[in-house]
RODO-2510 file (C-alpha; in nm, 4 decimals, decimal comma):
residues 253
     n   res          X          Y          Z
     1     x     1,0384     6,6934    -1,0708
     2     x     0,7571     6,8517    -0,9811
     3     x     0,5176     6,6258    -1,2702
     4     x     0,6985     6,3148    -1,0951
     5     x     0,6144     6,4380    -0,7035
     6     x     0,2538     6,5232    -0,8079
     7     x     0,1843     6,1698    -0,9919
     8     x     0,3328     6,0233    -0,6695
     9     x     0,0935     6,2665    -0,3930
    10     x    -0,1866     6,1677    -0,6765
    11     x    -0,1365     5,8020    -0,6444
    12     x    -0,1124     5,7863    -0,2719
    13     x    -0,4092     5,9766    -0,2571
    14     x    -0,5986     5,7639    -0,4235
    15     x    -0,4262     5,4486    -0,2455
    16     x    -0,5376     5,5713     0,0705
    17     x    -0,8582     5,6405    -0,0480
    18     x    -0,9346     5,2842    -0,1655
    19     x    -0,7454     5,1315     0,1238
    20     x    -0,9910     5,3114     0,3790
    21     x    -1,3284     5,2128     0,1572
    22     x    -1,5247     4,9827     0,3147
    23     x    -1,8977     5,0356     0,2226
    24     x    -2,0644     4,9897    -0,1333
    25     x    -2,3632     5,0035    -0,2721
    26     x    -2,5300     4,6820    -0,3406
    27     x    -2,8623     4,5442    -0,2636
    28     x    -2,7499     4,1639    -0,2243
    29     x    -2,6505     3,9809     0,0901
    30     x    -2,4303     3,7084     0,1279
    31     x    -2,6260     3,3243     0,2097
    32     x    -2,4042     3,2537     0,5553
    33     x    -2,6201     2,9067     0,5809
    34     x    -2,3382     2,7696     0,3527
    35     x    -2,0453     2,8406     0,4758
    36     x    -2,2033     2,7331     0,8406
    37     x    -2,2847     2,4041     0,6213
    38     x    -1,9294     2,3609     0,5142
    39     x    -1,7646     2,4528     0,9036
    40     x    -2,0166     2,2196     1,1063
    41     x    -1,8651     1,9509     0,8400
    42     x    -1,4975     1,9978     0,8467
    43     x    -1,3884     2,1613     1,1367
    44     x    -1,3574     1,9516     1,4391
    45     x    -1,4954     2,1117     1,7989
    46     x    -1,1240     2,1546     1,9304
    47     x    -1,0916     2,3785     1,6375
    48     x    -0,8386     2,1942     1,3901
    49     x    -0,9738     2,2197     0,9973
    50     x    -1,0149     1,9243     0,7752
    51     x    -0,9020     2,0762     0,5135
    52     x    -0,8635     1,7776     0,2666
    53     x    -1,2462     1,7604     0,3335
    54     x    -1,2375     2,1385     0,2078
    55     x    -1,0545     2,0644    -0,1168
    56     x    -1,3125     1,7818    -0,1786
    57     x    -1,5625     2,0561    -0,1936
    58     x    -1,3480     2,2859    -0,3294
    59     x    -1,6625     2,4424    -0,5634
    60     x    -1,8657     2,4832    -0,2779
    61     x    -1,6170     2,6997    -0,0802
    62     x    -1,5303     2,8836    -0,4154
    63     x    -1,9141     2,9222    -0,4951
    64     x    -1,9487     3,1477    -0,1174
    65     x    -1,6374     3,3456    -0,1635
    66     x    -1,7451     3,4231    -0,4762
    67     x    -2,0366     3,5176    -0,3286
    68     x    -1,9029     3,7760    -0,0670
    69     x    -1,7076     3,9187    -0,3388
    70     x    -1,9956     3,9945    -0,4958
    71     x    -2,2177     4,1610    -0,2353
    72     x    -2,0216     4,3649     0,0072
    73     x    -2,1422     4,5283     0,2854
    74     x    -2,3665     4,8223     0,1862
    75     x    -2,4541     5,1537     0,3346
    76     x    -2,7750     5,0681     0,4752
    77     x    -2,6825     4,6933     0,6706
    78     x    -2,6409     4,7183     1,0170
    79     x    -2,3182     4,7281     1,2182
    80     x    -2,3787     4,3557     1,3169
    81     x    -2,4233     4,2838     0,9803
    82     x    -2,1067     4,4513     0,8376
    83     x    -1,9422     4,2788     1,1321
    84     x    -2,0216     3,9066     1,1154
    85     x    -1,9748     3,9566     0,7023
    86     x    -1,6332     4,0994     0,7866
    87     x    -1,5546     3,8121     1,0211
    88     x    -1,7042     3,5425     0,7771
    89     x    -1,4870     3,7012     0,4564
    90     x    -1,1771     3,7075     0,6412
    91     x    -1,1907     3,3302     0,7365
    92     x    -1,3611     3,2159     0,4602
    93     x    -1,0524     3,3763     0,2398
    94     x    -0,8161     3,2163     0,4586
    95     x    -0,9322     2,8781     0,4141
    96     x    -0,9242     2,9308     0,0438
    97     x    -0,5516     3,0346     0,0248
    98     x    -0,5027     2,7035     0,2351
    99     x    -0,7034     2,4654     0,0365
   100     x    -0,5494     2,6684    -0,2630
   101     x    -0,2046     2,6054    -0,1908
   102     x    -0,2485     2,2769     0,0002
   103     x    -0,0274     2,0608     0,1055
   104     x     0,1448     2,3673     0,3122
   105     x     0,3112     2,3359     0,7222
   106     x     0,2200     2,6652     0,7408
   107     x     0,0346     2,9662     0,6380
   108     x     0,3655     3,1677     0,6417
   109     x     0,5065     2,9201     0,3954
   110     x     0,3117     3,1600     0,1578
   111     x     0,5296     3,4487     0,2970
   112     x     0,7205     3,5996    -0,0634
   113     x     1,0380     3,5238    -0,1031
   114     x     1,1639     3,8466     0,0643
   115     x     0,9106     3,9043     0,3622
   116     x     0,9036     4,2482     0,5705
   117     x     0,6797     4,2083     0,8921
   118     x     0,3227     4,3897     0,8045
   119     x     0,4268     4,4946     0,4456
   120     x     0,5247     4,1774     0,2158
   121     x     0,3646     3,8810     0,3835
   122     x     0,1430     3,6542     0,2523
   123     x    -0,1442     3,8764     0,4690
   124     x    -0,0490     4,2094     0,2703
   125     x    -0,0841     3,9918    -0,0606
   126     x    -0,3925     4,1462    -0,2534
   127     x    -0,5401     3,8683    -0,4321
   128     x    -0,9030     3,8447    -0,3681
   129     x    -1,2079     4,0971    -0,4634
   130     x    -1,4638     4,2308    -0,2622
   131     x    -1,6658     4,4985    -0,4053
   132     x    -1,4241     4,4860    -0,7639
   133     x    -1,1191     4,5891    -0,5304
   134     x    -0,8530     4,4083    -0,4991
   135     x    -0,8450     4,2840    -0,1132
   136     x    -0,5890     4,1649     0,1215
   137     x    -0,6193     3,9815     0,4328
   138     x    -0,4313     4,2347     0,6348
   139     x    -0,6734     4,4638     0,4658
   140     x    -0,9983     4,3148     0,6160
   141     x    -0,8350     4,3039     0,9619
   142     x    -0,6575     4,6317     1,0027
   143     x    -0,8028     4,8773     0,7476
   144     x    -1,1546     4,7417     0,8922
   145     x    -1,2516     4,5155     1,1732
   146     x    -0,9973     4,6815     1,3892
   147     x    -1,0024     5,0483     1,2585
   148     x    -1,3904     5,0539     1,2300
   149     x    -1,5811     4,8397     1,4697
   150     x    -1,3621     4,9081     1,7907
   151     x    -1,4296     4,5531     1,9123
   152     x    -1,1538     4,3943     2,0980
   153     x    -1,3362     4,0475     2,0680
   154     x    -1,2689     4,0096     1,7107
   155     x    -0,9258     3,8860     1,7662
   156     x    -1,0925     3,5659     1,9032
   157     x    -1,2997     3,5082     1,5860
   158     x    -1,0587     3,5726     1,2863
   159     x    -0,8764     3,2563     1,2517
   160     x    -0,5170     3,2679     1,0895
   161     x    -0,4993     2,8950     1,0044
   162     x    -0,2492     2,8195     1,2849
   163     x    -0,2362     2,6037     1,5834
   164     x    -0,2068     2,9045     1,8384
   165     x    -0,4736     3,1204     1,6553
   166     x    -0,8109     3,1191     1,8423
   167     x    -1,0098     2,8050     1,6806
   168     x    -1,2317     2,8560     1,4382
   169     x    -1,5987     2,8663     1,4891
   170     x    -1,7770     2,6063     1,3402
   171     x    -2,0517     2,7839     1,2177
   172     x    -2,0405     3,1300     1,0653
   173     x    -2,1053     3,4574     1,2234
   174     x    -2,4701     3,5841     1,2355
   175     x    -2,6016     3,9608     1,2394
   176     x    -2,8639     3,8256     1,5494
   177     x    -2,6303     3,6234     1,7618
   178     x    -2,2865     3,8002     1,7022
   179     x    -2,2369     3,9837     2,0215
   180     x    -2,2854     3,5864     2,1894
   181     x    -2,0603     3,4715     1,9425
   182     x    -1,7768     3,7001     1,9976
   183     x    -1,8214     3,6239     2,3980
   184     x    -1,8227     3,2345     2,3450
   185     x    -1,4986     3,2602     2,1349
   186     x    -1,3801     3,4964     2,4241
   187     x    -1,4528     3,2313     2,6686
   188     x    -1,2637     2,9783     2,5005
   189     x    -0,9852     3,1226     2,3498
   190     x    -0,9077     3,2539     2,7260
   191     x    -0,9813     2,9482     2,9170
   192     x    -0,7978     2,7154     2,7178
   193     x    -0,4712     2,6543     2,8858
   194     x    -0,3057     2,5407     2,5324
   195     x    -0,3379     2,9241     2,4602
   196     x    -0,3204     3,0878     2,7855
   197     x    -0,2327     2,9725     3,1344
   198     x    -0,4210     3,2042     3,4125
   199     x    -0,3747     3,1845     3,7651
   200     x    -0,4816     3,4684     4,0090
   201     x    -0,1031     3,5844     4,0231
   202     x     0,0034     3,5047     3,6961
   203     x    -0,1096     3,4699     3,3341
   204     x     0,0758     3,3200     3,0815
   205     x    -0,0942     3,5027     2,7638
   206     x    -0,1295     3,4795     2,3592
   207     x     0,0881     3,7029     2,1868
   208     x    -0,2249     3,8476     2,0560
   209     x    -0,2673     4,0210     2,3515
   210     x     0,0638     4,1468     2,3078
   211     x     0,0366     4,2378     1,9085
   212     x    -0,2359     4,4140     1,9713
   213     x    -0,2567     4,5327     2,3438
   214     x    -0,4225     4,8561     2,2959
   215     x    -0,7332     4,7125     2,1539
   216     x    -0,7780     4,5512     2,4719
   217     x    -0,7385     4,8190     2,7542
   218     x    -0,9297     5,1144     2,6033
   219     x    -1,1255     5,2580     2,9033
   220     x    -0,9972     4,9349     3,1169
   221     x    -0,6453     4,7697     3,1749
   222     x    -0,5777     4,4409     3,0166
   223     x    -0,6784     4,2510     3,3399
   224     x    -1,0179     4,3909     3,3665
   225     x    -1,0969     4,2768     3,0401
   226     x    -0,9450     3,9222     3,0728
   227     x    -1,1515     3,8923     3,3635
   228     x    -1,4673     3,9193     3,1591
   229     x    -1,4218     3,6366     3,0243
   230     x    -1,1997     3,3848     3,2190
   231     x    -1,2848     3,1216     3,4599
   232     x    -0,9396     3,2055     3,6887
   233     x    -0,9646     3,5631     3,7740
   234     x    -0,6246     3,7577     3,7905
   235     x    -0,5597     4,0041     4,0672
   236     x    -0,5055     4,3859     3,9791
   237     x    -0,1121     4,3047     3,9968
   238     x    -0,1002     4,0165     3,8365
   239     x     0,2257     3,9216     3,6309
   240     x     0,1941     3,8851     3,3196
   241     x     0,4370     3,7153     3,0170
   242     x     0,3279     3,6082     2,6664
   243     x     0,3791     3,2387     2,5318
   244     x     0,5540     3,1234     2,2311
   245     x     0,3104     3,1451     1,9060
   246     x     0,2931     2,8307     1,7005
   247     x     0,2561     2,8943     1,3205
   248     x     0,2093     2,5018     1,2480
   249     x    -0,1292     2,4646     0,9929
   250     x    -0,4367     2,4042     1,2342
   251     x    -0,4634     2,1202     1,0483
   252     x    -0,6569     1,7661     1,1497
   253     x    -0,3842     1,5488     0,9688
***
């Protein structure tokens, strides 16, 4: 028994280990030009994918994640750097495992057969590389671009192939422009009352804000930092109630 408990303490060790690994050493850098190349052409500017367009560039697509699987972030980039290659990897991957599995109403179609909320889901699923690990989606968002970068505005740039996600950017994130990225996607996402309905009384909010509310109202409550970024500003006692998410593919069909 006590062979069988120290194999088990040995592999969770080194699970947890591997799960919380996030830098590498590599000299290369990802070319983000392409994947810009391949948003600015099939992704429309209300944020729906083409991506039939995608799978007629499948090699393309394939060629860039191959890419970031190949040149992680290393110890010497920059926070903006790791960020924005974070960012890119998670939506790049997510397009592939669309354009993969295409025709498909919905990302959680790709759920396993027996799905448990944040353990077997098609976002726990470890079947990409980065680095020679095996990656998961939930992985890239939780393990790192949550855990890591403490930036609230990420939510609004990882895109989850979904009509009620925030829309994805049509051109890929950039080390110089990020922190004007992440504010424009902030902007939109907020003030775009097929997502969220704001009046000064009342906002009628993403479920991402209610997933994940305490990424939002470190060192502020969750009205202060809505009103960074919307047009309608709530007062201090505003209601608040979260809509309905819509899983449906984000799909221009």
């Amino acid at each position: 028994m006590q062979k069988v408990a120290l194999t088990l303490i040995t592999a969770f060790v080194l699970f947890a280990c591997r799960a919380e690994a996030t830098s590498f050493k590599t000299a290369g850098k990802p070319d983000h030009s392409q994947w810009t190349a391949l948003l600015q052409k099939y992704v429309a500017s209300n944020g729906l994918v083409n991506y039939q367009g995608f799978i007629s560039e499948k090699e393309r697509l394939d060629a860039y994640t191959e890419e970031l699987s190949a040149n992680p972030p290393a110890d010497n980039w920059s926070r903006e750097e790791k960020l924005a290659y974070w960012i890119n990897a998670y939506n790049a991957f997510t397009v592939k495992l669309i354009v993969d599995n295409y025709p498909v109403e919905s990302i959680k179609d790709l759920n396993p057969t027996i799905s448990l909320p944040t353990i077997n889901t098609v976002w726990a699923k470890e079947w990409f590389k980065i680095g020679g690990e095996d990656f998961s989606l939930d992985r890239i968002e939780h393990k790192i671009l949550r855990k890591e970068f403490d930036e609230p505005r990420i939510h609004f740039a990882v895109n989850c192939a979904s009509i009620s996600c925030p829309v994805l950017l049509n051109e890929a994130f950039v080390a110089d422009k990020i922190d004007t990225q992440l504010s424009q996607q902030a902007k939109v996402f907020l003030n775009d009352k097929s997502r969220n309905v704001i009046k000064k009384d009342e906002a009628q909010l993403s479920k991402i804000f209610s997933w994940f509310g305490g990424d939002f109202t470190k060192g502020q409550t969750l009205v202060e930092f809505l009103n960074k970024y919307s047009n309608t500003k709530l007062a201090k006692d505003a209601k608040i109630k979260f809509l309905d998410y819509d899983w449906n593919l984000n799909d221009t069909k």
